[in-house]
C-alpha atoms as an extended CHARMM CRD file, in Angstrom:
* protein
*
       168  EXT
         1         1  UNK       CA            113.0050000000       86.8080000000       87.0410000000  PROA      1               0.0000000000
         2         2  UNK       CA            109.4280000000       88.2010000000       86.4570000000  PROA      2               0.0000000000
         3         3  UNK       CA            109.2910000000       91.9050000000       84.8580000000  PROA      3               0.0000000000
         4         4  UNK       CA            108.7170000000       94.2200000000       88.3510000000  PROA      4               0.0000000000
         5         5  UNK       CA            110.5060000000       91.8620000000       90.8810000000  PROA      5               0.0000000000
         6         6  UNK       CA            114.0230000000       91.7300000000       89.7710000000  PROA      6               0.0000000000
         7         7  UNK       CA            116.6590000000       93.3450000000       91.4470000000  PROA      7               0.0000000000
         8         8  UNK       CA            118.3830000000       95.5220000000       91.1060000000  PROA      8               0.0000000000
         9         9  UNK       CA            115.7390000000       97.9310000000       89.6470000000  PROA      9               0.0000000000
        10        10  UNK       CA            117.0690000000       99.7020000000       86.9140000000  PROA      10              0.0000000000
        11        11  UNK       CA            115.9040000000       96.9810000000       84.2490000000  PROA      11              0.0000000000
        12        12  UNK       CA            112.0230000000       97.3470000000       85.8320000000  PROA      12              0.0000000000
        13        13  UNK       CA            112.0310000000      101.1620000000       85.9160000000  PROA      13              0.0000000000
        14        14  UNK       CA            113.5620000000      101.5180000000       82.0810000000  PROA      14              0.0000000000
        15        15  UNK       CA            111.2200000000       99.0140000000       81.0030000000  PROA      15              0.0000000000
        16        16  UNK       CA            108.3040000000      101.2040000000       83.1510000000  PROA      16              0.0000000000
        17        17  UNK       CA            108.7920000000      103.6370000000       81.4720000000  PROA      17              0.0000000000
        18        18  UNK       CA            108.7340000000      102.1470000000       78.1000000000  PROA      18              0.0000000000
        19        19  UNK       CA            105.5910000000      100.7280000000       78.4970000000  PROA      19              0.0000000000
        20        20  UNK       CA            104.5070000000      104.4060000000       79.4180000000  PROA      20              0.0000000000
        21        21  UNK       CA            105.8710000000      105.9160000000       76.4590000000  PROA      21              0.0000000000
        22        22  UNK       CA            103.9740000000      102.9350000000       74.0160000000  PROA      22              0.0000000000
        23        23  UNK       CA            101.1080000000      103.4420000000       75.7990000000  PROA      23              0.0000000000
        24        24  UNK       CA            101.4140000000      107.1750000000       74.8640000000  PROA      24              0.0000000000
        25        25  UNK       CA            102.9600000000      108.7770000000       77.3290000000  PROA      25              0.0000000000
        26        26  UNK       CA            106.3770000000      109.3470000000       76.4790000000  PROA      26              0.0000000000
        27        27  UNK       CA            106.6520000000      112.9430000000       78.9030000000  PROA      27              0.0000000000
        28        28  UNK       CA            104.7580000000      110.6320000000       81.7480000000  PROA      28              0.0000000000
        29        29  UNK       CA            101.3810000000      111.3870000000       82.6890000000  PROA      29              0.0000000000
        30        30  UNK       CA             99.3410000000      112.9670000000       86.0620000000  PROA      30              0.0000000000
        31        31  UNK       CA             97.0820000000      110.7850000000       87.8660000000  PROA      31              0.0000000000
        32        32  UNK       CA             95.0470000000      111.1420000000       91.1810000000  PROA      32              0.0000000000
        33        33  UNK       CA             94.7220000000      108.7040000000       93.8770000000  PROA      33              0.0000000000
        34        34  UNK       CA             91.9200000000      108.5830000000       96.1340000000  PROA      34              0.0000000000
        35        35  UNK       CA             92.3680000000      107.4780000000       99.3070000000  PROA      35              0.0000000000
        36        36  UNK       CA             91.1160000000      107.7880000000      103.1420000000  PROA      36              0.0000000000
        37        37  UNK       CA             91.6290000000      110.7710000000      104.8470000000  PROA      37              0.0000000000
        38        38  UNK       CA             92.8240000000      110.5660000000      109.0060000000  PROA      38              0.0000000000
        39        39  UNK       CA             93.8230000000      106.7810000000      107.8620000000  PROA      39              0.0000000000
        40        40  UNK       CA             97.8450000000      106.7040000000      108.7190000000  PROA      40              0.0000000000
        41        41  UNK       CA             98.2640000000      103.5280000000      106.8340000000  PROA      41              0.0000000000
        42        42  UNK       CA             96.5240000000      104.9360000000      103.9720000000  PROA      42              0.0000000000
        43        43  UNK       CA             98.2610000000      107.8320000000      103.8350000000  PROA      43              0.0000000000
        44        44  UNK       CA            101.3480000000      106.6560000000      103.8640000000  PROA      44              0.0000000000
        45        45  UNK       CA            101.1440000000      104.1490000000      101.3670000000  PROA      45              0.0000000000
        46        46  UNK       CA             99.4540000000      106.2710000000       98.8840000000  PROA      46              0.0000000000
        47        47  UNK       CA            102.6820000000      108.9080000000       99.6690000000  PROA      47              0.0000000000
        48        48  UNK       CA            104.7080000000      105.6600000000       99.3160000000  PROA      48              0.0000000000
        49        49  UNK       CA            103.3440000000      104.9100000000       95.4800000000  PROA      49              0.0000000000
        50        50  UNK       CA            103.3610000000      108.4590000000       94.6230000000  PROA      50              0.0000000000
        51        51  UNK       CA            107.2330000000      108.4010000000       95.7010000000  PROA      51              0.0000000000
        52        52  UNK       CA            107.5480000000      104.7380000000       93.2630000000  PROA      52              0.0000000000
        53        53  UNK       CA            105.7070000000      105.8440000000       90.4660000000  PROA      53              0.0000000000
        54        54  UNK       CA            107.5850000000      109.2670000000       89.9740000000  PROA      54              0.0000000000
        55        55  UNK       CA            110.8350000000      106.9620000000       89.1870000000  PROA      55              0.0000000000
        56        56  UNK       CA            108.9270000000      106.5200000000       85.8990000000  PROA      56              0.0000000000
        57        57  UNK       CA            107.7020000000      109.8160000000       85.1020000000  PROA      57              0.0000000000
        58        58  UNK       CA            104.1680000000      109.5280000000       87.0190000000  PROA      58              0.0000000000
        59        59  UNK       CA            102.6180000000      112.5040000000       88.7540000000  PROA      59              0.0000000000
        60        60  UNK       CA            100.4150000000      111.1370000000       91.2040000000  PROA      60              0.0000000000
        61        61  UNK       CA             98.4230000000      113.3400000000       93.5870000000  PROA      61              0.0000000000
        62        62  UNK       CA             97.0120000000      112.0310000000       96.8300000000  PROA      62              0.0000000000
        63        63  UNK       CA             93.2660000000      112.4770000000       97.0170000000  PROA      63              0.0000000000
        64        64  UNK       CA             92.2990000000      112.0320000000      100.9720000000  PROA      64              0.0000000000
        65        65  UNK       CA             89.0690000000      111.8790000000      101.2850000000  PROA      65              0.0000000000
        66        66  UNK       CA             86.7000000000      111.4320000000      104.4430000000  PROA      66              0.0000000000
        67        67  UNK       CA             85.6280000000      107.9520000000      104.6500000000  PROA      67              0.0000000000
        68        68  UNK       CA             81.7800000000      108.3320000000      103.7080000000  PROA      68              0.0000000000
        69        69  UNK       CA             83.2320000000      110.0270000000      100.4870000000  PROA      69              0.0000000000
        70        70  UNK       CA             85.8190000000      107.6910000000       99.8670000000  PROA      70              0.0000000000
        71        71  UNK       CA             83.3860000000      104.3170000000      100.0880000000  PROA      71              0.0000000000
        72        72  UNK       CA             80.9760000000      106.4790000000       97.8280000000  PROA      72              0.0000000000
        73        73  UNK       CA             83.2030000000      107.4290000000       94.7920000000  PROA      73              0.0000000000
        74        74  UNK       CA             84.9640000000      103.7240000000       95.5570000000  PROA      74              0.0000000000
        75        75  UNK       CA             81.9710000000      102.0260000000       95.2290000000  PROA      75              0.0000000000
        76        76  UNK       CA             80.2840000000      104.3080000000       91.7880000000  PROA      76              0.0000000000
        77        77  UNK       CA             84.9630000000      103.6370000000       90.9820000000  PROA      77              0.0000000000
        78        78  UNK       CA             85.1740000000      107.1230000000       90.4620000000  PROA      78              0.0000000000
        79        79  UNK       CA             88.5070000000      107.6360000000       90.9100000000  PROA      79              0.0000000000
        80        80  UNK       CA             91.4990000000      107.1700000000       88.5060000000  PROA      80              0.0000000000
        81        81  UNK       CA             93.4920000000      105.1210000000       91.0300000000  PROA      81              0.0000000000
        82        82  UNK       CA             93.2720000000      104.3230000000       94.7590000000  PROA      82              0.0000000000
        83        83  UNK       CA             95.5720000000      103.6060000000       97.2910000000  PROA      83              0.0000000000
        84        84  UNK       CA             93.9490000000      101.2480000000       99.9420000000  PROA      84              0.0000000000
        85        85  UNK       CA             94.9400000000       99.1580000000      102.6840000000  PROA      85              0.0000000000
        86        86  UNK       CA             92.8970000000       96.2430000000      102.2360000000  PROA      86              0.0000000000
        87        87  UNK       CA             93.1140000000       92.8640000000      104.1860000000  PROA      87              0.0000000000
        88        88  UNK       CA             92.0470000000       89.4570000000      103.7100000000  PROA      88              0.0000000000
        89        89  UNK       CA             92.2440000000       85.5030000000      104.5610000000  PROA      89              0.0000000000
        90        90  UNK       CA             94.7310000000       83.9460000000      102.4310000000  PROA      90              0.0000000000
        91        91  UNK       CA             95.1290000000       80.3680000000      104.0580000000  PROA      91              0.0000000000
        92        92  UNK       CA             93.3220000000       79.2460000000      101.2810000000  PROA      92              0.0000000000
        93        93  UNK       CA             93.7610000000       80.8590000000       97.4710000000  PROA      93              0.0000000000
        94        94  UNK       CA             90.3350000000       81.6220000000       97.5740000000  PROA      94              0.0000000000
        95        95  UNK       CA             90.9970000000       84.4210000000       99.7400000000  PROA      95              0.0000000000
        96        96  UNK       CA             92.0130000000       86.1640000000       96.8540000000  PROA      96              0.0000000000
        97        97  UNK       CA             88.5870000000       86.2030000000       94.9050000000  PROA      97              0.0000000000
        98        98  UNK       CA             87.9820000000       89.2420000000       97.3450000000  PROA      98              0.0000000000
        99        99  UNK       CA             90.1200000000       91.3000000000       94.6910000000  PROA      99              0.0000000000
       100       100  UNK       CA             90.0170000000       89.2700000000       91.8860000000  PROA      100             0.0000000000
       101       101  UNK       CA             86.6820000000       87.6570000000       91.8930000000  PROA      101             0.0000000000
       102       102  UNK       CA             83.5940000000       88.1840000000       89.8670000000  PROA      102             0.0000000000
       103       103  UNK       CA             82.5720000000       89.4990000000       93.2710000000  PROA      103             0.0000000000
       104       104  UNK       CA             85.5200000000       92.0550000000       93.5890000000  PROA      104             0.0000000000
       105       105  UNK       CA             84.2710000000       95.3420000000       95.4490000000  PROA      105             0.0000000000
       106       106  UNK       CA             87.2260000000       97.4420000000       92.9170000000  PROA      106             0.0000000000
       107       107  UNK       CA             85.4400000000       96.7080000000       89.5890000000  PROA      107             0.0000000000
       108       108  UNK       CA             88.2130000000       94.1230000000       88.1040000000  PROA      108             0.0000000000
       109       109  UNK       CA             86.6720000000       92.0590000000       85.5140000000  PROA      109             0.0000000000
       110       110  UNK       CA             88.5620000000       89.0680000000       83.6300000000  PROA      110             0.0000000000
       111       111  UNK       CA             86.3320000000       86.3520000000       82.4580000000  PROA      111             0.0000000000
       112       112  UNK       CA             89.4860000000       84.5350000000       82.0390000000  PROA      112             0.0000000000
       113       113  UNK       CA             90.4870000000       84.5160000000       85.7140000000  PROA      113             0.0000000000
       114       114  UNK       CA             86.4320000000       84.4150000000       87.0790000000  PROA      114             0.0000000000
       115       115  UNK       CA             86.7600000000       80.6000000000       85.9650000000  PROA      115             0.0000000000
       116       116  UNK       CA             89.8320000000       79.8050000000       87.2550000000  PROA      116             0.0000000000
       117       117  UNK       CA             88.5410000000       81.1560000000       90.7800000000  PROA      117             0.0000000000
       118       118  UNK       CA             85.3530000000       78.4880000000       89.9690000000  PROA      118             0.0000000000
       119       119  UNK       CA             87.6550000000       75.6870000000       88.6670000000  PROA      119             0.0000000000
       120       120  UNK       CA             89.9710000000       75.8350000000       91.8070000000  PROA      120             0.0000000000
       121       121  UNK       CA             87.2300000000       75.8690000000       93.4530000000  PROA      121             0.0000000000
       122       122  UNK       CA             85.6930000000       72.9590000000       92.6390000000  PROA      122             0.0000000000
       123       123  UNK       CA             89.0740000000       70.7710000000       91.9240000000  PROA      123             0.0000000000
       124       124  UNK       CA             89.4830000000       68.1780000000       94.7770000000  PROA      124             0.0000000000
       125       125  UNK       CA             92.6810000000       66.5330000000       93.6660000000  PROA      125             0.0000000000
       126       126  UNK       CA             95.6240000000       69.1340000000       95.6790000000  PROA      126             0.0000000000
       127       127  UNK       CA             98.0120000000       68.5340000000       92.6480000000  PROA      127             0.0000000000
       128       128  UNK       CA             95.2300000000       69.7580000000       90.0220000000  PROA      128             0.0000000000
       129       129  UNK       CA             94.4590000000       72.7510000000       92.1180000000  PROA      129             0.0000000000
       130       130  UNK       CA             97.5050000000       74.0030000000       92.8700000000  PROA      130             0.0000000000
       131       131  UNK       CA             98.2130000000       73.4460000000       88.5470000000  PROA      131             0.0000000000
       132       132  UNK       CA             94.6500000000       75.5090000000       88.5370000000  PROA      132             0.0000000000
       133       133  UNK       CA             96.1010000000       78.1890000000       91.4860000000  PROA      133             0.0000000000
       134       134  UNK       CA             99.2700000000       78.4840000000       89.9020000000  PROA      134             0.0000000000
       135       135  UNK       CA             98.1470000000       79.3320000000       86.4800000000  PROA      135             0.0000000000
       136       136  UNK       CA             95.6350000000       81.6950000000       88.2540000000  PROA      136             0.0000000000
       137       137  UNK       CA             98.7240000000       83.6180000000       89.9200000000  PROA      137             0.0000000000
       138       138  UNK       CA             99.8840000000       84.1530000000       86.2450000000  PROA      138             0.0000000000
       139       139  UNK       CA             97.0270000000       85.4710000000       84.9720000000  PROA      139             0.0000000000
       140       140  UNK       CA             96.6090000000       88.3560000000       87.6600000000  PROA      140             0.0000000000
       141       141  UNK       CA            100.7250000000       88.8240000000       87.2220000000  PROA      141             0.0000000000
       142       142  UNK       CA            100.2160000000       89.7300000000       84.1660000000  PROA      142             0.0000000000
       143       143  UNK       CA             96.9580000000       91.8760000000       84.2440000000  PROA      143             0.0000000000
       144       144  UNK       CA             98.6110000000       93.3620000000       87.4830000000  PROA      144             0.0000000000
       145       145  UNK       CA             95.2060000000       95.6340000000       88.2480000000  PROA      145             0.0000000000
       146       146  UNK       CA             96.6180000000       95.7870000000       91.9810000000  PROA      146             0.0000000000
       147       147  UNK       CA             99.9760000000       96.6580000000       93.3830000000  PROA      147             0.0000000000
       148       148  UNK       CA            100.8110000000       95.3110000000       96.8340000000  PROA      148             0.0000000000
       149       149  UNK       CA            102.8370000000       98.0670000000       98.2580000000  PROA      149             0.0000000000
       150       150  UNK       CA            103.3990000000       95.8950000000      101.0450000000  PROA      150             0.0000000000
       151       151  UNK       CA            102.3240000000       92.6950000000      102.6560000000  PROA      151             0.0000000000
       152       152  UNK       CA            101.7860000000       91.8610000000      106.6000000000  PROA      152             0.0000000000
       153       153  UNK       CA            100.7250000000       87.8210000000      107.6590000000  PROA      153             0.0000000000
       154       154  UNK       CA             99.2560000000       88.6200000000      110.7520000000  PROA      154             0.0000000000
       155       155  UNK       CA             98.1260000000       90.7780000000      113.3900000000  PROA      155             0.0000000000
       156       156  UNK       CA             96.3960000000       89.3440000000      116.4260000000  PROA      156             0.0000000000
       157       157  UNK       CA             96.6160000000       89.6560000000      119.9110000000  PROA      157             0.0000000000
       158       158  UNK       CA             97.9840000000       87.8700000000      122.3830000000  PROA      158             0.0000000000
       159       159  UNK       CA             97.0080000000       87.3260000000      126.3080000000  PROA      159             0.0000000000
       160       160  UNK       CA             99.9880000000       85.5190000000      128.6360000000  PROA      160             0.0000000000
       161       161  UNK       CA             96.8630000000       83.3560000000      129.6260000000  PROA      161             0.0000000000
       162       162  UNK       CA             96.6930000000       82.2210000000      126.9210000000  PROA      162             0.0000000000
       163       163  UNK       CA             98.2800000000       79.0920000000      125.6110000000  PROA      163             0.0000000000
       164       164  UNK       CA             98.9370000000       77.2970000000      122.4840000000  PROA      164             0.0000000000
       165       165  UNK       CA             96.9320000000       79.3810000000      120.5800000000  PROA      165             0.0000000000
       166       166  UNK       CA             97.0240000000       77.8800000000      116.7750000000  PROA      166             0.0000000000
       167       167  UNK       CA             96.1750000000       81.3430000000      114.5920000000  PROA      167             0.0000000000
       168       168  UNK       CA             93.6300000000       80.6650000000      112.0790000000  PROA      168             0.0000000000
């Protein structure tokens, strides 16, 4: 029911490009995203959200960059967007406060959702936190300063020797 995940798409993409037009860009606007060169799964996700966001009138070129270059202008944020592959540990909603953190490599800064992060944190009771987590879901839904192109739980690898493995 959320604004971006309804189906099908016609109601998000007219109401895309709304928001584009109030935030005063009613012809759409050109962007660059930098991302790592010789990195198949960062080119192709970067060509994947330059093929999304034209549906709403965004120009997006693909940047590829060498990756000494790219971890330099990511890290100084240099860039006017990036498309990444980034991974992560999400057993635990902490795993999160990688890209939404106060310790966030990207530059994302919400005061708002830094104490959140430290309240869930430091709730013990599982029905409090996941009140805490859940609100803290909300919040970065509706910032949005990241869009998962696409989501994979797991990659390991796996011996025929090896039994009853539990991943972690």
């Amino acid at each position: 029911q959320m604004p971006g995940f309804r189906s099908p798409k016609d109601a998000d993409i007219a109401q895309a490009k709304k928001l584009l037009a109030d935030a005063g860009f009613p012809n759409g606007l050109k962007t660059k995203a930098l991302t790592r060169a010789g990195f198949t799964a960062y080119i192709n996700t970067a060509q994947f959200i330059k093929d999304q966001v034209a549906k709403i009138g965004i120009d997006m070129e693909i940047d590829p960059q060498e990756t000494a270059v790219y971890l330099e202008r990511r890290g100084r944020f240099a860039y006017d967007t990036m498309a990444a592959t980034a991974s992560t540990v999400m057993l635990d909603p902490d795993g999160a406060s990688k890209y939404f953190g106060s310790d966030n490599i990207y530059g994302f800064k919400d005061e708002q959702i830094f104490q959140m992060f430290d309240r869930q944190r430091a709730t013990l009771d599982v029905a409090e936190r996941k009140k805490v987590v859940l609100d803290l879901q909300r919040r970065g839904l509706e910032l949005a300063p990241y869009v998962v192109a696409n989501w994979s739980l797991m990659r390991i690898g796996v011996w025929k020797e090896v039994m009853n493995y539990g991943a972690p």
